[in-house]
C-alpha positions in Angstrom: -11.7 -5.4 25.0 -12.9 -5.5 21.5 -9.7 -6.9 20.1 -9.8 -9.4 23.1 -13.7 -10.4 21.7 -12.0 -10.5 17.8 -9.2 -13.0 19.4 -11.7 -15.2 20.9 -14.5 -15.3 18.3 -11.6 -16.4 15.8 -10.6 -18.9 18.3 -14.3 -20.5 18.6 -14.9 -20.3 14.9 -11.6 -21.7 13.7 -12.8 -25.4 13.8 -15.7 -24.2 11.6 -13.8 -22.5 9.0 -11.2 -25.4 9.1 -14.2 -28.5 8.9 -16.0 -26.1 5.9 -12.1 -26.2 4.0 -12.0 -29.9 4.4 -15.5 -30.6 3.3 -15.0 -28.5 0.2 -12.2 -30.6 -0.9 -14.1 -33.8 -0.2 -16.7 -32.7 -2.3 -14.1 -31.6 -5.4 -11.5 -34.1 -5.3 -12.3 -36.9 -7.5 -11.3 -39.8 -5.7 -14.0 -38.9 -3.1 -17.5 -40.7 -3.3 -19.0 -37.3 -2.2 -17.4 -35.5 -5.4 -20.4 -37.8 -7.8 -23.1 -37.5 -5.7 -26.1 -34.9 -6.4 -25.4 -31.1 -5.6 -21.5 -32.1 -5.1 -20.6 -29.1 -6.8 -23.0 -26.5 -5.3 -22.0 -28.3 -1.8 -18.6 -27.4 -2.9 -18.9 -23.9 -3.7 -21.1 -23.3 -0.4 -18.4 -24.1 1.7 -15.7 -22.6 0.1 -17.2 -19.6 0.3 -18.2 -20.3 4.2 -14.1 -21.2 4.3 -12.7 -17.8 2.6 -15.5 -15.9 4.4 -14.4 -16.9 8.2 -10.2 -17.4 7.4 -7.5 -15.3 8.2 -5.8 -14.0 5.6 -2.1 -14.1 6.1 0.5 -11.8 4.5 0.7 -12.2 0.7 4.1 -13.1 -1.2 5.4 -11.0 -4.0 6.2 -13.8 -6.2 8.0 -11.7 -8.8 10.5 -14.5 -9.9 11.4 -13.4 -13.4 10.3 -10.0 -15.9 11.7 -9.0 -19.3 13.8 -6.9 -19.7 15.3 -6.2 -23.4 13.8 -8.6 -24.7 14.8 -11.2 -22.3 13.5 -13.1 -19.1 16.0 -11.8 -16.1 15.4 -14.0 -12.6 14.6 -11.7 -9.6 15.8 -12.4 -5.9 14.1 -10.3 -3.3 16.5 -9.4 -0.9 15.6 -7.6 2.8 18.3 -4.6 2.5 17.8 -2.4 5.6 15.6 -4.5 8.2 14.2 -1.8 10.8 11.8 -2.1 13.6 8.8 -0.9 11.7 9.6 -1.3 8.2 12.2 -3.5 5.9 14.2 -2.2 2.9 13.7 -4.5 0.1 15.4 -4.9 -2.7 13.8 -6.7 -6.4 17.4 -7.9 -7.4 17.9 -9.0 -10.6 20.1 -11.7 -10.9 22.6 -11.1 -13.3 26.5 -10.2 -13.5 28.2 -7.1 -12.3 29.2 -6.5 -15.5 25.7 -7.0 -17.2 24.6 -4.6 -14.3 26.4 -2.2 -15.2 25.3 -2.2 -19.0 22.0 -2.3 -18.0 22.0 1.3 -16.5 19.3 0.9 -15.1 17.9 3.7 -12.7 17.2 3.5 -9.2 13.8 3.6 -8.2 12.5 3.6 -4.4 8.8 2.8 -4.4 7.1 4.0 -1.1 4.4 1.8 -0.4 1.4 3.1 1.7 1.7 2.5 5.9 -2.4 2.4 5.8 -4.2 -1.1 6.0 -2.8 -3.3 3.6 0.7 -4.9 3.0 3.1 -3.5 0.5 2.7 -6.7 -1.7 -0.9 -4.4 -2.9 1.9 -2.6 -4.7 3.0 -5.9 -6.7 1.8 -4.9 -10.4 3.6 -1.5 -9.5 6.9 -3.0 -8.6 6.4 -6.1 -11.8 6.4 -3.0 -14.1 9.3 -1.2 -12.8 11.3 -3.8 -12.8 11.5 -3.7 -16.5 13.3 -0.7 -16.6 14.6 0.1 -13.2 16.2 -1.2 -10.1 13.5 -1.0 -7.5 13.2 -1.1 -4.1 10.1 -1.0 -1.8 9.1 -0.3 1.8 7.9 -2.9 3.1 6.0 -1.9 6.6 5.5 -4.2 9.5 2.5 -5.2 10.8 2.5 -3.1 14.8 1.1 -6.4 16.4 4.3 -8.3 16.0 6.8 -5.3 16.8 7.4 -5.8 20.8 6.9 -3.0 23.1 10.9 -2.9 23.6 11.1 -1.2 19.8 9.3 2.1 21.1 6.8 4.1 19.3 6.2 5.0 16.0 4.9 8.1 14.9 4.6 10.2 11.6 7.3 12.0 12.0 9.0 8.3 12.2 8.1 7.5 9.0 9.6 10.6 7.6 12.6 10.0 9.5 12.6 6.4 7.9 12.0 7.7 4.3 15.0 10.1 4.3 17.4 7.3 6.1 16.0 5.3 2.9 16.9 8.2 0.7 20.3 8.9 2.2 20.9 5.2 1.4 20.5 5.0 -1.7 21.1 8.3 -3.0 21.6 11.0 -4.7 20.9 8.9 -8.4 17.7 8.4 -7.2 14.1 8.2 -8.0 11.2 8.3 -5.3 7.7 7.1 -6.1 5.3 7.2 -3.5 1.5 5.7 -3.6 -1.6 7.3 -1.7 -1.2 8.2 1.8 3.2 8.1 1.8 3.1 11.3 -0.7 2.9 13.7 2.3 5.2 12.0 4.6 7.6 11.8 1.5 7.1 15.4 0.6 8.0 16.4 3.9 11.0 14.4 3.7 12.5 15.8 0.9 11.2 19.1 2.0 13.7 18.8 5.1 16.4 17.4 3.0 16.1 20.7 0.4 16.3 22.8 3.3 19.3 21.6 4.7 21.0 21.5 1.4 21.1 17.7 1.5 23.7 16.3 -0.6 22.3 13.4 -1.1 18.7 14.5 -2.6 16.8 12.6 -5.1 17.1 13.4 -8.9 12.6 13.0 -9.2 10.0 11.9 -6.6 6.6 10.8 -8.2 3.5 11.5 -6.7 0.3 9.2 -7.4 -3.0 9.3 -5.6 -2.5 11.2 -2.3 -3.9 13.7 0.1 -1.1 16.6 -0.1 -4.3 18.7 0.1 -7.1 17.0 1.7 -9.4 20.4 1.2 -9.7 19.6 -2.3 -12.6 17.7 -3.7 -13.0 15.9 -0.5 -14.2 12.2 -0.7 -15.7 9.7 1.6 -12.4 9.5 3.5 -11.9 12.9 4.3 -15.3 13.3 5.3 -14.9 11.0 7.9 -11.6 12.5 9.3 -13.3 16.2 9.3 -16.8 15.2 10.7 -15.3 13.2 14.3 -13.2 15.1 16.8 -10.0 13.6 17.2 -11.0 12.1 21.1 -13.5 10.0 18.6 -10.4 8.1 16.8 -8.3 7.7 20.3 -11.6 6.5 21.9 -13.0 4.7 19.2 -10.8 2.7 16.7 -7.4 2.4 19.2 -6.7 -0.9 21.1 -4.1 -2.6 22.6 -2.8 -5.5 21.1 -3.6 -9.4 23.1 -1.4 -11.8 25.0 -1.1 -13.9 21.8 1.2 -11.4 19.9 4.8 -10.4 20.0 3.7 -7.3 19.9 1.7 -7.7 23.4 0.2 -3.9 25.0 1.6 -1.7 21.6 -1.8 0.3 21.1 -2.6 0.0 17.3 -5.5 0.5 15.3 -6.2 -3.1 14.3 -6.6 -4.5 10.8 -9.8 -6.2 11.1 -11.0 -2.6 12.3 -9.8 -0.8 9.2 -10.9 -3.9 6.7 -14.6 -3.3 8.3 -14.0 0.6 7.6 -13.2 -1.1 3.5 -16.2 -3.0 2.9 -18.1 -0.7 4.6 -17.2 1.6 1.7 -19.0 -0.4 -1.2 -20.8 -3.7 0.4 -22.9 -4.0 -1.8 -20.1 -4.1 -4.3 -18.9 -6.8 -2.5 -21.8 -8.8 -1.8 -22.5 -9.4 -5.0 -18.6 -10.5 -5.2 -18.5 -13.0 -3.1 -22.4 -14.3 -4.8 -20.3 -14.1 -8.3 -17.8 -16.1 -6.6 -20.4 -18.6 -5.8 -22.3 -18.9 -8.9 -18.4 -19.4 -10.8 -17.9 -22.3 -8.1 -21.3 -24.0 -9.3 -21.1 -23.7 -12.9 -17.5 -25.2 -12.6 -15.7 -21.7 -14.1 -12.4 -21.7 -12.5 -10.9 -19.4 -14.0 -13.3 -16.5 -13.0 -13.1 -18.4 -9.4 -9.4 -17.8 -9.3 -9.3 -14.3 -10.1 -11.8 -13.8 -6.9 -9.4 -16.0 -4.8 -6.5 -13.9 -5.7 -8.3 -10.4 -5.2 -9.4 -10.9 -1.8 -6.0 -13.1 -0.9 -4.8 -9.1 -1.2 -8.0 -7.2 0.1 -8.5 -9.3 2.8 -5.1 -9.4 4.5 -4.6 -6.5 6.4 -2.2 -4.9 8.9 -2.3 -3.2 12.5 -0.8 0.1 12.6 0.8 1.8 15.5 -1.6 4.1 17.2 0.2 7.0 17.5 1.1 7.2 13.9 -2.6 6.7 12.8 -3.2 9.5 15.5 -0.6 11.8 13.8 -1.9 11.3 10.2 -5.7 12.0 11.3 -4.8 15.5 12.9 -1.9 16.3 11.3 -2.9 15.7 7.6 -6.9 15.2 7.6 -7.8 17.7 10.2 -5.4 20.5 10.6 -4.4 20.5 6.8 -0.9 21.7 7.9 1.5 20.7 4.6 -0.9 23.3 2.5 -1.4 25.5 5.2 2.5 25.7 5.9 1.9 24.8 9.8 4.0 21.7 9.9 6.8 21.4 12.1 8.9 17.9 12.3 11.5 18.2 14.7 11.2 22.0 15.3 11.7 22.7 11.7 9.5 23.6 9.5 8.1 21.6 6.1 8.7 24.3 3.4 8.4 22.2 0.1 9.0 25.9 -1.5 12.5 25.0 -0.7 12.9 22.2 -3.2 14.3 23.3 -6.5 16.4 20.7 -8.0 14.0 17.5 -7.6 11.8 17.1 -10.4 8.0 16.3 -9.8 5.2 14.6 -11.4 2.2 14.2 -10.2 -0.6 11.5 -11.0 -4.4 11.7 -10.4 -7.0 9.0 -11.1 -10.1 11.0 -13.3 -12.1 8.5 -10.9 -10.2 8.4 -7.9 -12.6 8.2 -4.5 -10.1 8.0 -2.0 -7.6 11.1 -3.2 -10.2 13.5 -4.7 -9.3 15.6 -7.5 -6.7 18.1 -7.0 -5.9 16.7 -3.8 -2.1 15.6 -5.2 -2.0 17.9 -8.0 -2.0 20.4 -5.0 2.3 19.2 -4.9 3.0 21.4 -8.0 1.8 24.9 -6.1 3.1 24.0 -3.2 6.8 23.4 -4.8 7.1 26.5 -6.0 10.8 26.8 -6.5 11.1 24.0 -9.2 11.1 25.0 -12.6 8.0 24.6 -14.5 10.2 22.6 -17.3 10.9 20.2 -14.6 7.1 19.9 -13.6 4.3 17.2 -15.2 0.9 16.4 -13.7 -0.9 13.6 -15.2 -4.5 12.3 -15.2 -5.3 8.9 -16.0 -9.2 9.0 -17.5 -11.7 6.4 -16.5 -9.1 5.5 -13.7 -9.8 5.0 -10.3 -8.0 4.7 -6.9 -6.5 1.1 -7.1 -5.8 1.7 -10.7 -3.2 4.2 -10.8 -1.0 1.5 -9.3 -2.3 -1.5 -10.7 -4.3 -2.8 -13.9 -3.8 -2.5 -17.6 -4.4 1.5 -17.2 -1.3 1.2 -15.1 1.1 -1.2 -17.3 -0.4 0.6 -20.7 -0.3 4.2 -19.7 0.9 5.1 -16.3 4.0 2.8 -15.9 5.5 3.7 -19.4 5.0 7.7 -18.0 6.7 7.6 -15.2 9.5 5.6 -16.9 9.6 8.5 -19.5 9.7 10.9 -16.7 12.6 9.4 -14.7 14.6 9.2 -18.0 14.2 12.5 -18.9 15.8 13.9 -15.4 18.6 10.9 -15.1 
């Protein structure tokens, strides 16, 4: 019933958040009376910030039109390659010439974007900086509450399936970068691949701020999945999706569910946000203003995911442990990353990282034990946290130009 009680309240509230937008405006725009009167401005900000407090928060847009590359500005037309229940292929295109194409040389990159919360489009500075140097395509995931019943279930062991049908795709002169919570579901991927002698393997995958072993330095997250019994998770965070929804009766844990979980996190962090954002309104600083509006634009818009995937990840990966531990079993086979030798890794850790703990993805190099140490890098980004392996000027200045070095060296 609870997201039957989030469905209504947004219901009753939507004329308020819409009448606080309007009245904003009225008291900004200039050719309204109210915009000279006393306080207009501190009216203003007060409902603007009652407006983006109570609004839904729809799914963001790339809007990558252009990057430079050689020198030059090369136009960029994002194209849906492989559309899939759960997920779509997509594919930053540059839009240039076959021939010019081909010059370019440019190698493939598949960025795996995380299947936890948020929308792939929180991997935008990732994929803006690729681009320069690569030909990137992302998974973009789809949120549960608009996949219809008819499409089945989704489960971990999905995902995986997904990732190698990706890989097979685009293979073998490929690279695979995966972000947070995808580097174990990737791992195992290519784990199955290597087993099977999979022609089509990658040439490198990338790891960056994930829990291949959640034992290690565990943070605020882990804690969470370790101190609650799994019954706690089905019984607790799993509902079934409302009427108003293609997706009507798929059980999901639902986004406003796992936003709570992300302020809970740091509030006060964000209270004093969202007063900043205030106080930038008043004193008529826009350009601080917009930098809030774009944040939360991302932070704010959120995704349901299919229960029985969020049900896999907790046991599988949180509570049993069973990549490190060598328990896992997809399909009756078993995960053996020891199996890999010819993909290349390199592995990325934030100095600051609360979500992935130290260790936790540096734990990839032991486990791939076959690889050659000359065809092994870790890398840890100092004074960087969580959101800033992926994103940020650490990320354009120290840990995009890395990875790029790493992919060229084992083209």
């Amino acid at each position: 019933m609870l997201y039957q009680f989030h469905e209504m309240n947004r219901s009753m509230l939507n004329p308020l958040i819409q009448w606080a937008e309007a009245s904003s405006k009225l008291f900004t725009n200039p050719v309204s009376p109210l915009a000279h009167t006393p306080f207009a401005q501190r009216l203003a900000a007060g409902y603007e910030l009652m407006f983006r407090l109570g609004k839904d928060y729809a799914k963001p847009e790339f809007g990558i039109t252009s990057v430079p590359v050689n020198g030059e500005q090369v136009g960029i037309i994002e194209d849906a390659y492989l559309v899939k229940p759960f997920c779509t292929l997509k594919h930053f295109r540059k839009n240039v010439s076959e021939a010019k194409r081909a010059e370019m040389a440019q190698p493939t990159v598949l960025l795996v974007a995380p299947l936890s919360g948020h929308y792939s489009t929180l991997l935008r500075d990732t994929v803006r900086s690729l681009l320069e140097n690569h030909d990137v395509f992302i998974t973009d995931w789809t949120d549960a509450r608009i996949v219809p019943m008819s499409a089945g279930e989704f489960h971990l062991h999905d995902y995986i399936y997904y990732v190698q049908e990706f890989i097979r795709l685009l293979g073998p002169d490929l690279h695979v970068v995966s972000v947070c919570q995808p580097t174990v579901p990737v791992l195992a991927a290519i784990s199955l691949m290597a087993s099977e002698n999979d022609p089509k393997l990658p040439k490198t995958m990338t790891m960056m701020g994930g829990p291949i072993d959640p034992r290690k330095s565990p943070t605020q997250v882990n804690d969470l999945a370790t101190t609650k019994p799994f019954s706690w998770f089905e019984n607790k965070v799993i509902y079934s999706v409302p009427p108003n929804y293609p997706g009507y009766g798929r059980r999901v844990y639902p986004g406003f569910l796992q936003h709570a979980g992300f302020v809970a996190m740091n509030p006060s962090r964000h209270a004093q946000s969202h007063w900043d954002f205030f106080m930038h309104l008043r004193e008529g600083d826009n350009e601080s203003a917009e930098e809030h509006r774009k944040f939360y634009d991302e932070y704010n818009a959120v995704l349901d995911m299919p229960a029985e995937y969020y049900l896999d990840t907790i046991k599988t990966v949180f509570q049993e442990f069973r990549l490190p531990m060598g328990t896992w079993e997809v399909g009756g086979k078993l995960v053996r990353p020891q199996d890999i030798k010819t993909v290349a890794l390199l592995t990325v850790e934030g100095e600051l990282d609360d979500i992935s703990g130290s260790g936790q993805t540096r734990a990839a190099q032991d486990l791939c034990s076959s690889i050659p140490d000359s065809r092994k890098e870790h890398f840890e980004a100092e004074k960087c946290g969580h959101y800033g392996i992926f994103a940020g000027r650490r990320w354009r200045e120290i840990i995009s130009p890395k990875i790029g070095s790493f992919i060229k060296a084992h083209s």
